[in-house]
C-alpha positions as a Markdown table, in Angstrom:
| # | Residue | x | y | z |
|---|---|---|---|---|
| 1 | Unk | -36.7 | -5.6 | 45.2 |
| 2 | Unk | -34.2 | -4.6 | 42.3 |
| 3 | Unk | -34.6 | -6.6 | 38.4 |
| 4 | Unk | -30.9 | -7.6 | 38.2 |
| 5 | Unk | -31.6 | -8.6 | 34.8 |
| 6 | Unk | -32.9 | -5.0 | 34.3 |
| 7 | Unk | -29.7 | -3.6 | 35.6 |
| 8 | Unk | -27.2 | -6.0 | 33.9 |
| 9 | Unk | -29.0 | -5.1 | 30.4 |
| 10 | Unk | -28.2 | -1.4 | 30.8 |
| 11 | Unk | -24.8 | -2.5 | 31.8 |
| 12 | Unk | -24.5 | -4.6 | 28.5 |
| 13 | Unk | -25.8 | -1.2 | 26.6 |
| 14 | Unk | -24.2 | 0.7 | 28.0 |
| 15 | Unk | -20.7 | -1.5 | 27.4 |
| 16 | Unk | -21.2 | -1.7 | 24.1 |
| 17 | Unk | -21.6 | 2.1 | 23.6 |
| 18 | Unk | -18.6 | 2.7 | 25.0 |
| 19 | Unk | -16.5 | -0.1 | 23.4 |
| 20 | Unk | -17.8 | 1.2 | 19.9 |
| 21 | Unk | -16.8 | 4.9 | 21.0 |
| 22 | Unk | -13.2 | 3.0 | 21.7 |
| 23 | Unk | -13.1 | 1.2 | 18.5 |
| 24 | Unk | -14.0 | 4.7 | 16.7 |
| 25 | Unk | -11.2 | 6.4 | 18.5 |
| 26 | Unk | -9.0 | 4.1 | 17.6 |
| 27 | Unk | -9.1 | 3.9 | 14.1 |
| 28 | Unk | -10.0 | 7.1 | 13.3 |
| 29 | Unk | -7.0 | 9.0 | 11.8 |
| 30 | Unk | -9.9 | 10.1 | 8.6 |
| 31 | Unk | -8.9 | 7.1 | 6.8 |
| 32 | Unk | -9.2 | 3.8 | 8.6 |
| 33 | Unk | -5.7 | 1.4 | 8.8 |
| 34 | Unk | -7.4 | -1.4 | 6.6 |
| 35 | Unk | -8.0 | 1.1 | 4.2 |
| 36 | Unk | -4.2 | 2.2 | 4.0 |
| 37 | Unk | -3.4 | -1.3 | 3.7 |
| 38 | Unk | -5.7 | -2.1 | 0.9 |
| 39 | Unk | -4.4 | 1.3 | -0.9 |
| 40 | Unk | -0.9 | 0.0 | -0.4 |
| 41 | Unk | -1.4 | -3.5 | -1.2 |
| 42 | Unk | -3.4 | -1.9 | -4.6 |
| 43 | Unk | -1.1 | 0.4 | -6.0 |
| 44 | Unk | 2.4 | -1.8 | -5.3 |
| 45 | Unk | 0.7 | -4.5 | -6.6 |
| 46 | Unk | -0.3 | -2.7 | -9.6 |
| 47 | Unk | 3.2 | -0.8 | -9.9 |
| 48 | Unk | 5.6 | -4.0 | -9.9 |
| 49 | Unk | 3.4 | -5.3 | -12.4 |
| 50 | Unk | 3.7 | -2.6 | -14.5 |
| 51 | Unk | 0.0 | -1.4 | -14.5 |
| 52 | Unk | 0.4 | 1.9 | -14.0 |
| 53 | Unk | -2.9 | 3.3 | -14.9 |
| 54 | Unk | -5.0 | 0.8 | -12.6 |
| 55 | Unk | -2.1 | 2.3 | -10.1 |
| 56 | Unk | -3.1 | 5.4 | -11.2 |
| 57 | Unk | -6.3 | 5.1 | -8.8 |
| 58 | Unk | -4.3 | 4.5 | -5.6 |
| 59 | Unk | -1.6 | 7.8 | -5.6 |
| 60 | Unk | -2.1 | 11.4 | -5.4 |
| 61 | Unk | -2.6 | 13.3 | -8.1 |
| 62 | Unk | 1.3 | 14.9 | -8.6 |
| 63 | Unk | 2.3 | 10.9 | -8.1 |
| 64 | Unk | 1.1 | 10.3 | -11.7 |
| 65 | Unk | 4.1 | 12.1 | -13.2 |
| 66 | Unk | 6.3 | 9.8 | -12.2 |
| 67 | Unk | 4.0 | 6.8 | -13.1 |
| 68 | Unk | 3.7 | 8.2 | -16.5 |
| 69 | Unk | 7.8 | 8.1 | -16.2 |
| 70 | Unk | 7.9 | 4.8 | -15.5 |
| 71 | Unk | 5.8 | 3.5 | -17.9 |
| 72 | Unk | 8.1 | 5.7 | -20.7 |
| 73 | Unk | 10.7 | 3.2 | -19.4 |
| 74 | Unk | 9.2 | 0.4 | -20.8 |
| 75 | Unk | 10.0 | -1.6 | -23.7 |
| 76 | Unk | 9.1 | -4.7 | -25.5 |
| 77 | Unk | 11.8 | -6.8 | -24.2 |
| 78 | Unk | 10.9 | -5.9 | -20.4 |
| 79 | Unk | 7.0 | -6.8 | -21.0 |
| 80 | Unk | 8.6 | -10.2 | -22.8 |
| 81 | Unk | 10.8 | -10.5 | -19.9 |
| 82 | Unk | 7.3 | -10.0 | -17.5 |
| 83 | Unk | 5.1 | -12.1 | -19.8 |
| 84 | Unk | 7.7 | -15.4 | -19.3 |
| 85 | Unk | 7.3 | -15.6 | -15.4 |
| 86 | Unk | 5.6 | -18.0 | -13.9 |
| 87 | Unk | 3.6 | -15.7 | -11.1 |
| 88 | Unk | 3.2 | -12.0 | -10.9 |
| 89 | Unk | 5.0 | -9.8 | -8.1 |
| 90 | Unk | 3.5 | -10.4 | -4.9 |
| 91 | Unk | 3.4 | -7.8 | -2.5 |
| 92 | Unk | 4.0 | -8.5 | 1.6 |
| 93 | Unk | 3.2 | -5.2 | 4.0 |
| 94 | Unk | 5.4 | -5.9 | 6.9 |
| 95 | Unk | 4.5 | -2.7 | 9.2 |
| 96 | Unk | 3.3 | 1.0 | 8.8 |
| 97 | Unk | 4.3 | 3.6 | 10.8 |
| 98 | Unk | 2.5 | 7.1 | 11.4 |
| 99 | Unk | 4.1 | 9.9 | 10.9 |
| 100 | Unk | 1.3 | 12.2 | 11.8 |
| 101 | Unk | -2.3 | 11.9 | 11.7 |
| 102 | Unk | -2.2 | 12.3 | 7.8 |
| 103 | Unk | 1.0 | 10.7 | 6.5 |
| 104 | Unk | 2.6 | 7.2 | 7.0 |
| 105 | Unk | 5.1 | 5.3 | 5.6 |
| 106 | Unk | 4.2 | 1.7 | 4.5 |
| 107 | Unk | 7.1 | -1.0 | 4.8 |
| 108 | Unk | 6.9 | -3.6 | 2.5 |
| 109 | Unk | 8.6 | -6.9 | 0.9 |
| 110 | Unk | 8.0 | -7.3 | -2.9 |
| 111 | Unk | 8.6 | -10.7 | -5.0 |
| 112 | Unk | 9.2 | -11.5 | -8.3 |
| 113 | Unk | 9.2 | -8.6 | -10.0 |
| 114 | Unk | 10.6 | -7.5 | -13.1 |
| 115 | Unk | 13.4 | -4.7 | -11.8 |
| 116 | Unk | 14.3 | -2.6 | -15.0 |
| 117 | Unk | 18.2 | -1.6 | -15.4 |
| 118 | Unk | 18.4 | 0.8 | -18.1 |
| 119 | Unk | 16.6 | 2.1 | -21.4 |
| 120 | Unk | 19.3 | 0.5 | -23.3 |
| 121 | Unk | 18.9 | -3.1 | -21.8 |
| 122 | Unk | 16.2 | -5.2 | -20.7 |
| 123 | Unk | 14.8 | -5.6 | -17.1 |
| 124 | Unk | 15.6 | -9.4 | -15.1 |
| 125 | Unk | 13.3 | -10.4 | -12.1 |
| 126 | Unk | 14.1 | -10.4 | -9.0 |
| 127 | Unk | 13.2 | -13.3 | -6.3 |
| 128 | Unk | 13.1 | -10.3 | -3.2 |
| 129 | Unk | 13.3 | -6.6 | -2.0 |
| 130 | Unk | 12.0 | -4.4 | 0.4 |
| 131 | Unk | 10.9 | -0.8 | -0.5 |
| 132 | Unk | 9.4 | 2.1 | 1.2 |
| 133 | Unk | 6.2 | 3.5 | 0.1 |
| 134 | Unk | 4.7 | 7.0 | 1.3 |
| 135 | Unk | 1.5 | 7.6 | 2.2 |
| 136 | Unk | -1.0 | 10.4 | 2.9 |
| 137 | Unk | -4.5 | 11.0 | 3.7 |
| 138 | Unk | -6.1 | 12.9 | 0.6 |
| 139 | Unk | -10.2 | 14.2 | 0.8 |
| 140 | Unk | -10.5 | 11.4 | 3.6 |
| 141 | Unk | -8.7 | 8.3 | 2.2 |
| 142 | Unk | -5.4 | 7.0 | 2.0 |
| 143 | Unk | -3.3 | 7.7 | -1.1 |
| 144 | Unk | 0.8 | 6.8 | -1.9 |
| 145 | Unk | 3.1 | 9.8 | -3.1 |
| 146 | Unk | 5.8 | 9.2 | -5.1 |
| 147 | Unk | 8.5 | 11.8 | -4.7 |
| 148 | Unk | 10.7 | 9.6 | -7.0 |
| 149 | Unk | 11.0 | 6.2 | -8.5 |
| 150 | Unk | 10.7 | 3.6 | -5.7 |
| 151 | Unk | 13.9 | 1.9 | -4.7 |
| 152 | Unk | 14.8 | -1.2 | -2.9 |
| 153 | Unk | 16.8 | -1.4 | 0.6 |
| 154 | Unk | 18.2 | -4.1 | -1.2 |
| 155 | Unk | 17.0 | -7.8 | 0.3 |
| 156 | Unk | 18.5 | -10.7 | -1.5 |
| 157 | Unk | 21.0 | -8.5 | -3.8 |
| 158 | Unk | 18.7 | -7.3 | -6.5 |
């Protein structure tokens, strides 16, 4: 007589094994997807609200430059302008796609942030915008690169 119960217990084992191996499979481009999402969500949150030194943390090393850039930008009026709204930038990921195993580019929506014109004149929020953020996989994790400044595809006419 066969133990059913014996038999459906390795099955269950065995099941499980191979729906972990799945799950490992899946997610395994060195750095997991939630992991690129929270580095995204990090640094663009810290970026539009002009912390660039906690963003600092998020991006590859030859990123800081431009960080450093942006941040030179800055003047008093701008952080007035930022200090007088009622909620910081918010950041929305709307979809990532892979380039490769190591690189992706993160899609995104940004609110309320403080968009600065010029040296000369001071910054005015803006209510939307989408931008494009890169991002590659650095000693196992995710990281954004900045080749430039980040500019909007233009949602709501900022």
């Amino acid at each position: 007589m066969y133990d059913f119960n014996l038999f459906n217990m390795k099955m269950s084992h065995y099941s499980w094994i191979f729906l972990l191996f799945l799950a490992s499979c899946m997610t395994n481009r060195n750095g997991s997807e939630e992991q690129l999402y929270e580095v995204a969500d990090s640094f663009a949150t810290n970026y539009f609200n002009l912390r660039y030194k906690n963003a600092c943390n998020f991006c590859t090393g030859d990123t800081h430059q431009w960080l450093r850039f942006a941040a030179s930008n800055v003047n008093q009026a701008d952080i007035d302008m930022l200090h007088k709204t009622d909620e910081p930038a918010h950041i929305e990921i709307n979809e990532v796609n892979y380039t490769s195993d190591s690189t992706a580019v993160v899609n995104m929506t940004v609110s309320n942030f403080l968009k600065m014109d010029s040296i000369e004149s001071c910054g005015h929020i803006v209510e939307s915008a989408t931008f494009r953020l890169n991002a590659v996989i650095d000693n196992n994790k995710w990281l954004i690169r900045m080749e430039a400044l980040p500019r909007s595809g233009r949602r709501n006419h900022d």
